[in-house]
N, C-alpha and C positions, 0 to 999 in steps of 0.2 A: 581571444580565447574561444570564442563561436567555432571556430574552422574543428577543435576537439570536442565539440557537443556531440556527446552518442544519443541517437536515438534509440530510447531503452523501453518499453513496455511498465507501464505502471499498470500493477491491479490493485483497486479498490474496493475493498468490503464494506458496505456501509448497507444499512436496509432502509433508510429515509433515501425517499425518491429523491425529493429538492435539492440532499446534501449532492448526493450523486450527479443532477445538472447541475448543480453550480460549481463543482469540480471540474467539469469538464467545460463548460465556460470561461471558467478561468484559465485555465491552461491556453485556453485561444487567445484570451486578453493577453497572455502574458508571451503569447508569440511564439509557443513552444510547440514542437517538433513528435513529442513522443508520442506515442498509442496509450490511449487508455480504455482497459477493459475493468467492468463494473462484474460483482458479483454481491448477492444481499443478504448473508447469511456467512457465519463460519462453518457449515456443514458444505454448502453452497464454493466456498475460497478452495476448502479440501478438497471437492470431486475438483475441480479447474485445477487445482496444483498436482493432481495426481490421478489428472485425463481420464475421470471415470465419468459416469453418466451422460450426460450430454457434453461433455468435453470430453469423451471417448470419440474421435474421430479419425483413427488411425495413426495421425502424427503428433492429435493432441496440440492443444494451444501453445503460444509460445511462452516459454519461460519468462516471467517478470523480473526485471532488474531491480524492481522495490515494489512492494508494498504498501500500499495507507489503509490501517486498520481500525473502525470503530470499535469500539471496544463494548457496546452495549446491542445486542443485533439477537434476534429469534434464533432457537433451534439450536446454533452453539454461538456464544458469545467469543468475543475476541480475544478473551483471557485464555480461553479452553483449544482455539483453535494458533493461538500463538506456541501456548506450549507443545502443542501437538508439531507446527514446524521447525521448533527450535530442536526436539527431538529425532528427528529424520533427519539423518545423515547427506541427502540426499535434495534436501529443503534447507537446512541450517545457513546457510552461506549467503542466501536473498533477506537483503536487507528490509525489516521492516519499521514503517515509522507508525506508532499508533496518532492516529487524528479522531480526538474523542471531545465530547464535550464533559467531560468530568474532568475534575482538581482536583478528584479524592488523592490526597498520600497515598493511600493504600493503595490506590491505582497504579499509581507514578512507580512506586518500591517493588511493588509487585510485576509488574512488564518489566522493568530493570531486570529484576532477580529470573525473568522468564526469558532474557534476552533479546528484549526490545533495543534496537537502534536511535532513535529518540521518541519523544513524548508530546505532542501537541496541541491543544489545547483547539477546539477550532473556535475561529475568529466568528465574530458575529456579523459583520459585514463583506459582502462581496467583495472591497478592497481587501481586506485585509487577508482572503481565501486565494487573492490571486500574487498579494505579496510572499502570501508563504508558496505559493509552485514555483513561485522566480527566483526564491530560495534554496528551494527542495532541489529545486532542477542543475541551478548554478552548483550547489553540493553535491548532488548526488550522482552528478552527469557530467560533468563540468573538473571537478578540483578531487572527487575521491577515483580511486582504481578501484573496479567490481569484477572479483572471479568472472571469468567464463563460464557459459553454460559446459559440463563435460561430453 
């Protein structure tokens, strides 16, 4: 099933440094392919998803085939910046997976109802951060179809 692995662009909102290396550690451990760009703030994902500020570079970064979203982050939180993509037309169709460390219900109900793609708890060890990208990746890359960028 390897020879269909797309290599898709993850971006990562997260504001804790360490989450952020150990994301992208893992993805080596787990022998994957894609690009992962970081960004630390929901203010921060919005200029990147809609090439304003310093992602104003004429052609603007590439579109991400998913998203990992902390849900707890300065300036605008993950809750404020999901619904903000789930409302653009334009945004709506990139898949995002929140990667939080909260269990709150409220949390889980509410990214649902805001059209969250799945919910994920992050693990507390290095393994467990690198079994979920060989997951993430095997699904997301692997066994679903993702619109084309237009």
């Amino acid at each position: 099933m390897s020879s269909t692995r797309k290599t898709i662009t993850i971006l990562m909102a997260d504001d804790d440094e360490d989450d952020r290396m150990f994301a992208q550690d893992a993805l080596v451990e787990a022998r994957l392919a894609n690009h992962i760009d970081f960004v630390e703030d929901g203010e921060e994902l919005m200029d990147y998803l809609r090439h304003r500020g310093k992602y104003d570079n004429g052609n603007g970064p590439t579109r991400p085939g998913l998203i990992l979203l902390d849900l707890n982050m300065p300036r605008k939180d993950g809750r404020e910046a999901l619904k903000e993509i789930k409302a653009d037309p334009k945004l709506r169709q990139i898949p995002v997976v929140v990667l939080t460390t909260s269990k709150a219900q409220e949390d889980i109900f509410r990214t649902y109802d805001l059209g969250v793609s799945s919910f994920i708890t992050k693990p507390v060890s290095f393994e467990g951060l690198v079994d979920i990208m060989k997951t993430l990746s095997k699904y997301w890359f692997e066994i679903v179809t993702l619109p084309t960028e237009e």
